[in-house]
C-alpha positions as protocol buffer text, in pm:
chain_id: "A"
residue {
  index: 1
  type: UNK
  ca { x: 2998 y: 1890 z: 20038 }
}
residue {
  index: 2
  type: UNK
  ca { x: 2636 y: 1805 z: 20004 }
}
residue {
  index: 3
  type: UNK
  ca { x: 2518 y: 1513 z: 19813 }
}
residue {
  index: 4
  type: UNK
  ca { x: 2287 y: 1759 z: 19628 }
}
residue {
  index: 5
  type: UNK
  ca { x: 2552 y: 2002 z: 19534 }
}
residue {
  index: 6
  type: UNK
  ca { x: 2737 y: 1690 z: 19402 }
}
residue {
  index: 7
  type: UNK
  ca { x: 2504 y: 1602 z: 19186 }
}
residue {
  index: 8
  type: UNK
  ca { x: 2513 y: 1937 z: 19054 }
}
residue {
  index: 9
  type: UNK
  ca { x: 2846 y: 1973 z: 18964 }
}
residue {
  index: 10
  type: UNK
  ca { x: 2985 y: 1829 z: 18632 }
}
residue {
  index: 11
  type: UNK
  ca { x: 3347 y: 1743 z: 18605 }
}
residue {
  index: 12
  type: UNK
  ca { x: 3498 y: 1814 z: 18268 }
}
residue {
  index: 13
  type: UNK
  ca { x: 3840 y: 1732 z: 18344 }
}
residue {
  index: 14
  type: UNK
  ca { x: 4181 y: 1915 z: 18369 }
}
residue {
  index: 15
  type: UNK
  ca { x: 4415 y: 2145 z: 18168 }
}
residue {
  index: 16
  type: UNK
  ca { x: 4775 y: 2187 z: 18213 }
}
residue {
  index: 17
  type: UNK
  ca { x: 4942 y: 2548 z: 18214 }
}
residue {
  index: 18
  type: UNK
  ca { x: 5173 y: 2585 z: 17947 }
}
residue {
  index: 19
  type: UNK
  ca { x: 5508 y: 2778 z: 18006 }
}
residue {
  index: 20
  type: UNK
  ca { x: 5336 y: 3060 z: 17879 }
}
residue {
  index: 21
  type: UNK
  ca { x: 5050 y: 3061 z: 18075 }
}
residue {
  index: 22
  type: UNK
  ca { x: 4797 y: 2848 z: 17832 }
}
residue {
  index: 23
  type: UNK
  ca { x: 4565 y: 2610 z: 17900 }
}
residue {
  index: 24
  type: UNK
  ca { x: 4376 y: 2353 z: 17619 }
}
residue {
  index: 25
  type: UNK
  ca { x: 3972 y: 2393 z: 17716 }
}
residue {
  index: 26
  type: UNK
  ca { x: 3835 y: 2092 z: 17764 }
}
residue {
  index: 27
  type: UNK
  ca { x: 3661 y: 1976 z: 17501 }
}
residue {
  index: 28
  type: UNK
  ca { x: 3355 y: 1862 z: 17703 }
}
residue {
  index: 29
  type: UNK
  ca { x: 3299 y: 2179 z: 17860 }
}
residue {
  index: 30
  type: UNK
  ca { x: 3366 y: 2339 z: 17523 }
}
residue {
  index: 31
  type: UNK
  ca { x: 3045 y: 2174 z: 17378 }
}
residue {
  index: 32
  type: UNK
  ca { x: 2856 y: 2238 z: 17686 }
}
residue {
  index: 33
  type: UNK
  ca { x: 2933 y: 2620 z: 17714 }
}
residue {
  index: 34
  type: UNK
  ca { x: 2870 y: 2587 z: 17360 }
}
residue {
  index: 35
  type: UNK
  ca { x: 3188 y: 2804 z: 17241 }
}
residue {
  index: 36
  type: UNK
  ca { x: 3384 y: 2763 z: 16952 }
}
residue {
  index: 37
  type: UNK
  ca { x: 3731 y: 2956 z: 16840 }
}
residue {
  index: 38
  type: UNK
  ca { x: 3705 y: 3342 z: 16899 }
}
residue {
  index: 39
  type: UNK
  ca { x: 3500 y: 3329 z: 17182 }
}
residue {
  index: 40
  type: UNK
  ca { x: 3603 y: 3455 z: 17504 }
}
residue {
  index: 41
  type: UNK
  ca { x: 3590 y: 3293 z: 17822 }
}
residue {
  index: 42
  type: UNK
  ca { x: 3620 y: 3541 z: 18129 }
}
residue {
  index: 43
  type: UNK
  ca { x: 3722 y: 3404 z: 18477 }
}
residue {
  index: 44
  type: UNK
  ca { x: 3578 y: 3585 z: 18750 }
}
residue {
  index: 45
  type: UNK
  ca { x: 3673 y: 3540 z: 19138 }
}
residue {
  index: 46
  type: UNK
  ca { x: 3427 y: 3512 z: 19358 }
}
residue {
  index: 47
  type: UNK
  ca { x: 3448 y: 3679 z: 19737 }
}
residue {
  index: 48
  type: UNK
  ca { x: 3449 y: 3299 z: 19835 }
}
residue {
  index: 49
  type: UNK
  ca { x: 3743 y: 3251 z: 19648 }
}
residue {
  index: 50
  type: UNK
  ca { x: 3591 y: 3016 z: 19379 }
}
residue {
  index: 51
  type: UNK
  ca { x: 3654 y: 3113 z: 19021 }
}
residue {
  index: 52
  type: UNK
  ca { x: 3340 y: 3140 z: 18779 }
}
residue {
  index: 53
  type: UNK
  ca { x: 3418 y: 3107 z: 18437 }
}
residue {
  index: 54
  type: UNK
  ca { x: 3192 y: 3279 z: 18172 }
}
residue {
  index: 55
  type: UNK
  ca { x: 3191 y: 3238 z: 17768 }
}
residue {
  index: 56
  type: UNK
  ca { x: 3141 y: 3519 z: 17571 }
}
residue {
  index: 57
  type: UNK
  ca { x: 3040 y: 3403 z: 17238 }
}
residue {
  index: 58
  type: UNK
  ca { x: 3154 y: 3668 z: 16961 }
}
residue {
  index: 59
  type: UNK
  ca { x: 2926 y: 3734 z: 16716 }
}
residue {
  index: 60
  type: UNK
  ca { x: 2893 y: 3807 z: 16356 }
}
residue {
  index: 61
  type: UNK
  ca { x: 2768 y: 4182 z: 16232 }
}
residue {
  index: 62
  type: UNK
  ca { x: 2505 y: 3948 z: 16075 }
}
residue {
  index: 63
  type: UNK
  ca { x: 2386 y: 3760 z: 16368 }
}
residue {
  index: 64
  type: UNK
  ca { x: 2327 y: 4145 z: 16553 }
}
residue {
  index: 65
  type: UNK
  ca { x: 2146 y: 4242 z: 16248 }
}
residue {
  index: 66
  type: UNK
  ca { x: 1934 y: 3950 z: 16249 }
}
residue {
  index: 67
  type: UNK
  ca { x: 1900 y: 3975 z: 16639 }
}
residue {
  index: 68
  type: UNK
  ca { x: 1850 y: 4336 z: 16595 }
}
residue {
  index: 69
  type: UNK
  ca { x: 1546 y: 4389 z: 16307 }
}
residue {
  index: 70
  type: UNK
  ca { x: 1496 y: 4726 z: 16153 }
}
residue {
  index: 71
  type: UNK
  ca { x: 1219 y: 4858 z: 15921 }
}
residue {
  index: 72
  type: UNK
  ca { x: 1277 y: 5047 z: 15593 }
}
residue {
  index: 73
  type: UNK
  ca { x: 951 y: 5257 z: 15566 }
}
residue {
  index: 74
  type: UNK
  ca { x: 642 y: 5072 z: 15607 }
}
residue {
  index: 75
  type: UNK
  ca { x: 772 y: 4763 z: 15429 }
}
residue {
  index: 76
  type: UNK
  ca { x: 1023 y: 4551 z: 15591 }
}
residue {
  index: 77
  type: UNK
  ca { x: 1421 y: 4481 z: 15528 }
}
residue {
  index: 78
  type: UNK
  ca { x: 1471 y: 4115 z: 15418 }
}
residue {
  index: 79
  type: UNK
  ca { x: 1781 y: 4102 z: 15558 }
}
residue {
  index: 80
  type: UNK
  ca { x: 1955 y: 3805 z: 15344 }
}
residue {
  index: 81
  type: UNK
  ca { x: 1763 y: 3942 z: 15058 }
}
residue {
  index: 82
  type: UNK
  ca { x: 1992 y: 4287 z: 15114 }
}
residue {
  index: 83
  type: UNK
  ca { x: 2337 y: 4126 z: 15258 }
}
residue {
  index: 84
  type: UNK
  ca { x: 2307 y: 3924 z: 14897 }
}
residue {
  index: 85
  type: UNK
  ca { x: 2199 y: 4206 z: 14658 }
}
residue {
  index: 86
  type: UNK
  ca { x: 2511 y: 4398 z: 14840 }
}
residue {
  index: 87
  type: UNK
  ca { x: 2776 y: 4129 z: 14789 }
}
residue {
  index: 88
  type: UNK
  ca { x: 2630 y: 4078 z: 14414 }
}
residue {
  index: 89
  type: UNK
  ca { x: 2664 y: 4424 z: 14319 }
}
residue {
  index: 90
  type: UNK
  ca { x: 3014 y: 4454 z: 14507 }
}
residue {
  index: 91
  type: UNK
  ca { x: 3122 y: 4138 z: 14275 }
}
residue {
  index: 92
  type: UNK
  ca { x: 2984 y: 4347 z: 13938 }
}
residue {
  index: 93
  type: UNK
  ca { x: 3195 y: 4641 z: 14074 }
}
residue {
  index: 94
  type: UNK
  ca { x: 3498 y: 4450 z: 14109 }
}
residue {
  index: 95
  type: UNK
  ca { x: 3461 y: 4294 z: 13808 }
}
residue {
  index: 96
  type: UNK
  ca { x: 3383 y: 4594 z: 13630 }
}
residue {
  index: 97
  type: UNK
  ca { x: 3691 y: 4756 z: 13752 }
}
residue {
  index: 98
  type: UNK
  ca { x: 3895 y: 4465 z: 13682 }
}
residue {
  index: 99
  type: UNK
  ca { x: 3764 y: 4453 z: 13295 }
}
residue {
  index: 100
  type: UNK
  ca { x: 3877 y: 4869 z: 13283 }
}
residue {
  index: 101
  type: UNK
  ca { x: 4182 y: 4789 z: 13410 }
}
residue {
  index: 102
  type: UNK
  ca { x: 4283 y: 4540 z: 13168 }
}
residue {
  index: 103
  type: UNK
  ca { x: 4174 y: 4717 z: 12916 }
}
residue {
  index: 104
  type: UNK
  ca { x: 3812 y: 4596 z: 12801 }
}
């Protein structure tokens, strides 16, 4: 191995296989994929025979949205400014219908 492809490579460690077939990330290379429970990690097998491994970070409807801008008209879409004014009027519905069925 090269002394510059050494200095390249990062060692995070090991994991052990459990019995069925689990491993514990390390939490080094955790941080430095930058994943976090309900990503995904893919392992892909190179035609050398290495094994890549790839995160997949899943992500919230929200953070599309926000990645993802769309315009209303000429004016706009605050998007917090909409996700809020949707969850407040959700809460007054549920309330309301809790008040009719209790018998306010």
């Amino acid at each position: 191995m090269t002394s510059a492809r050494r200095k390249a490579e990062q060692d995070f460690g090991e994991a052990t296989v459990t019995s069925k077939g689990q491993i514990t990330v390390p939490n080094a290379l955790r941080q430095a994929l930058g994943v976090a429970a309900g990503d995904r990690l893919r392992f892909v097998r190179g035609t050398d025979g290495t094994i890549r491994l790839e995160a997949r970070k899943r992500r919230r409807i929200v953070d599309f949205a926000r990645a993802n801008a769309f315009r209303a008209g000429e004016a706009g879409v605050d998007l917090d400014k909409a996700i809020d004014e949707a969850i407040t009027l959700a809460m007054e519905e549920r309330d309301r219908r809790s008040r009719q069925r209790d018998g306010e």
